[in-house]
C-alpha positions in Angstrom: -21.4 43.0 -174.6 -20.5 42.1 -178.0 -23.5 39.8 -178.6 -25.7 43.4 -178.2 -24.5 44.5 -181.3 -24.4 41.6 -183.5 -28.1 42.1 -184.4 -27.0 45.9 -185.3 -23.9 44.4 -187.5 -26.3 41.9 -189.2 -28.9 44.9 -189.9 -25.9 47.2 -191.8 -24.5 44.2 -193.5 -28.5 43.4 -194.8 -28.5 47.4 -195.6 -25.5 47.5 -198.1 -26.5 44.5 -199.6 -30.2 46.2 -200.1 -27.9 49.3 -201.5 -25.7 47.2 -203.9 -28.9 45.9 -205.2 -30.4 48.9 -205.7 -27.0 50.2 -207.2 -26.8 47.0 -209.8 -30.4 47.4 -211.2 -29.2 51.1 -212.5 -31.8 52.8 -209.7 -28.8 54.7 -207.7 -27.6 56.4 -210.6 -31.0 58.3 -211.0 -29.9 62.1 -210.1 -32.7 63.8 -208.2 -33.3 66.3 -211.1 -33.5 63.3 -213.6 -36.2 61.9 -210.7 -38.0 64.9 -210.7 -38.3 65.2 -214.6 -39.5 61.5 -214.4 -42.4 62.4 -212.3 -42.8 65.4 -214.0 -43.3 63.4 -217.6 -45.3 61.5 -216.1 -48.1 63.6 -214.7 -48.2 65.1 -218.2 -49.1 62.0 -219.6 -51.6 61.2 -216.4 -53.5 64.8 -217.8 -53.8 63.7 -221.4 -54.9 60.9 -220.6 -51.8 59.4 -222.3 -50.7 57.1 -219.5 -48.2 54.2 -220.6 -48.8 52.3 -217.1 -45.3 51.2 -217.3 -44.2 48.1 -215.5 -46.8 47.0 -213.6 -47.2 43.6 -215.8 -45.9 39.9 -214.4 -42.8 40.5 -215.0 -42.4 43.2 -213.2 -43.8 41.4 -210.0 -40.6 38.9 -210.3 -38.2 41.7 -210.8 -39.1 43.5 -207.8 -39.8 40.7 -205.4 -36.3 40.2 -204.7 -35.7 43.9 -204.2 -37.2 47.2 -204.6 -35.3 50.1 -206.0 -37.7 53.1 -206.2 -36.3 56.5 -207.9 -38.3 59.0 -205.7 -40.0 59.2 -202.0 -43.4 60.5 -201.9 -44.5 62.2 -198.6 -48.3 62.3 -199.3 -52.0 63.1 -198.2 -54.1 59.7 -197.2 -57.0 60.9 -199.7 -58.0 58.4 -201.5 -58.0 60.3 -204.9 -54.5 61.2 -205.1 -52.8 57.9 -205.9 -49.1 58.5 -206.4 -48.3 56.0 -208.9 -51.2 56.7 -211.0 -51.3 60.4 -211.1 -47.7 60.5 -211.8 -48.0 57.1 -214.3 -45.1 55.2 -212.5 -44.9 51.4 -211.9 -44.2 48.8 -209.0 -41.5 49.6 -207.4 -41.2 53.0 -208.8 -42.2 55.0 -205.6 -41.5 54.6 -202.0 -44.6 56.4 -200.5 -45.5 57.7 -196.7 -49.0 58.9 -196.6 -50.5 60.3 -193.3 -53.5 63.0 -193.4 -52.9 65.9 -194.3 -49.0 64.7 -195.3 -48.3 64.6 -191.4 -45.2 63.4 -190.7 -44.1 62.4 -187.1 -41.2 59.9 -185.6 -42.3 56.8 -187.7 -43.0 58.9 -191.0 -39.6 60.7 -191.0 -37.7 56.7 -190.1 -39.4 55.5 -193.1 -38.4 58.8 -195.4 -34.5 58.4 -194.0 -34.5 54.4 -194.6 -35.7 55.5 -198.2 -32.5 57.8 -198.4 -30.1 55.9 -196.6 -30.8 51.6 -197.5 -32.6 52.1 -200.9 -31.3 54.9 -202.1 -33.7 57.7 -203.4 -32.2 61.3 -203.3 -35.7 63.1 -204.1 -38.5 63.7 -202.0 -41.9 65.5 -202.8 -44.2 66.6 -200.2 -47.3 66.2 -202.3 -50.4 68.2 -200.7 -53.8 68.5 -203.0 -56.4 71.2 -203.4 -59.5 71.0 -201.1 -57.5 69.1 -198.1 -60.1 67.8 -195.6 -57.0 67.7 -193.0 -56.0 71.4 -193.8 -59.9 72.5 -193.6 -60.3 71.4 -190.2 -57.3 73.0 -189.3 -58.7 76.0 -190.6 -62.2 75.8 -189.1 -61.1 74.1 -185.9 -64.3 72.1 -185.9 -65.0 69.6 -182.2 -63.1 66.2 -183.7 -62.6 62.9 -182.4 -60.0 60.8 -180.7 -56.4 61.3 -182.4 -57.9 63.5 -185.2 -56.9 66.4 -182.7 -53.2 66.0 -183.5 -53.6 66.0 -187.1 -55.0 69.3 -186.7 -52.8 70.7 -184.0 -49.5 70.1 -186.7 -51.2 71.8 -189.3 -52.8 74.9 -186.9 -48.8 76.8 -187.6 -49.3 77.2 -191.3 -52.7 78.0 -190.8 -51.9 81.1 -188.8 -49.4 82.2 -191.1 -51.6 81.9 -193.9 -53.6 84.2 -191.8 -51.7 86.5 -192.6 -50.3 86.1 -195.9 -53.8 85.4 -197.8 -57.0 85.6 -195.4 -59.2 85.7 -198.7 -58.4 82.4 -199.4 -57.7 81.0 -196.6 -57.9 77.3 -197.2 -55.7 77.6 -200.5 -53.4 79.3 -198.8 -53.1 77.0 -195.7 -52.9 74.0 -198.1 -49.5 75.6 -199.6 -48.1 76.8 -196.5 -48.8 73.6 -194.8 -46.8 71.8 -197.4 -43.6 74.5 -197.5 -43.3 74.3 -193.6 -43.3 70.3 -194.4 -40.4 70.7 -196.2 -38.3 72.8 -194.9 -39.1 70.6 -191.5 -37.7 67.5 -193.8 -34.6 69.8 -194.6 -34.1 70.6 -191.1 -34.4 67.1 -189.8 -30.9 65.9 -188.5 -29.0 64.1 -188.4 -29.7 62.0 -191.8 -31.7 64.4 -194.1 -30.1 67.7 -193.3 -26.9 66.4 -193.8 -27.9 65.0 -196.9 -28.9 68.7 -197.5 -25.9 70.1 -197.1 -24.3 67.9 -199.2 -26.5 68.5 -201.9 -27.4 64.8 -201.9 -30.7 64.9 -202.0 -33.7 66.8 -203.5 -36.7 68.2 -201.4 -39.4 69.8 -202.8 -43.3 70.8 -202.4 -46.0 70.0 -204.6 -49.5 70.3 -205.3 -52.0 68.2 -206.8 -55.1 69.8 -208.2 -58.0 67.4 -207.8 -60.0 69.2 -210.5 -57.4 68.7 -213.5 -55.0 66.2 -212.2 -51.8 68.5 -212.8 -49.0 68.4 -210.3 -47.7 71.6 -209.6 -44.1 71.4 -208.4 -43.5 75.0 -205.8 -40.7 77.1 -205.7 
């Protein structure tokens, strides 16, 4: 029997030694609210047009080759005009991001957000929606789709209905931000890593929303 779990006793040695990294290049001390100002600061710059594009020269590649210690999880939307680390005017290594249609998350999406948490060591996670989701509209207009499209559309369908009810004028808008609250408090609720992280008050979770037409993040309530 004990030869099962060597494999298991190599993988949690690999993963403190992953965290001690992460510790020594001054990435775990990041609080979530400092994270959240970071991305905040820079998404202002993004909409002046006053990026910095900070580290993302040759230099940076070395530094991060040996290890990766990123400040903030990003739960996003596939679409190709939301890209994190631009919008938000971050660097390699900056953001671990998870991006499904429609910010989907399933078994392999929530693994990746918890290995985030628990090996490297970011304590905030945004669920970043955008205006005018294509994912979100279908859910609304329930259009015939193809092949696996179907369960993109069947995750979303609950926020839809209660955006029904809450907004029916616009119903897409309001879809698009009920989709993303129901994403997180689904990521708060998920046990047994992140809710207990939760109700420690390890970890940050919050919504946002990116507006395609200015480039402004809007962090919700």
């Amino acid at each position: 029997m004990n030869h099962i779990h060597h494999p298991f006793r190599f993988l949690f040695v690999v993963c403190l030694f992953t965290i001690s990294v992460t510790t020594s290049n001054g990435q775990g001390a990041v609080t979530p609210t400092e994270a959240l100002q970071r991305l905040k600061e820079g998404n202002q710059r993004f909409v002046n047009g006053q990026s910095t594009k900070p580290r993302q020269d040759f230099s940076r590649i070395k530094e991060v080759a040996t290890a990766q210690f990123p400040f903030a999880t990003i739960i996003g939307c596939s679409d190709s005009r939301v890209p994190n680390e631009i919008i938000f005017d971050q660097g390699l290594g900056d953001l671990f991001i998870v991006r499904t249609a429609g910010q989907v998350s399933t078994y392999a999406s929530w693994g990746s957000v918890e290995f985030a948490e628990e090996v490297l060591g970011t304590k905030l996670i945004v669920v970043l929606g955008h205006t005018q989701c294509g994912a979100v509209n279908a859910a609304v207009k329930l259009p015939e789709v193809p092949g696996h499209i179907i369960t993109l559309i069947n995750a979303i369908k609950p926020a839809v209905e209660v955006a029904k009810k809450s907004n029916p004028h616009d119903l897409l808008e309001a879809s698009i931000r009920e989709n993303i609250r129901m994403q997180v408090e689904q990521l708060k609720a998920l046990e047994p890593v992140l809710a207990k992280r939760v109700r420690e008050g390890s970890i940050l979770i919050v919504g946002a929303l990116y507006d395609l037409q200015t480039g402004q993040v809007e962090f919700l309530n």
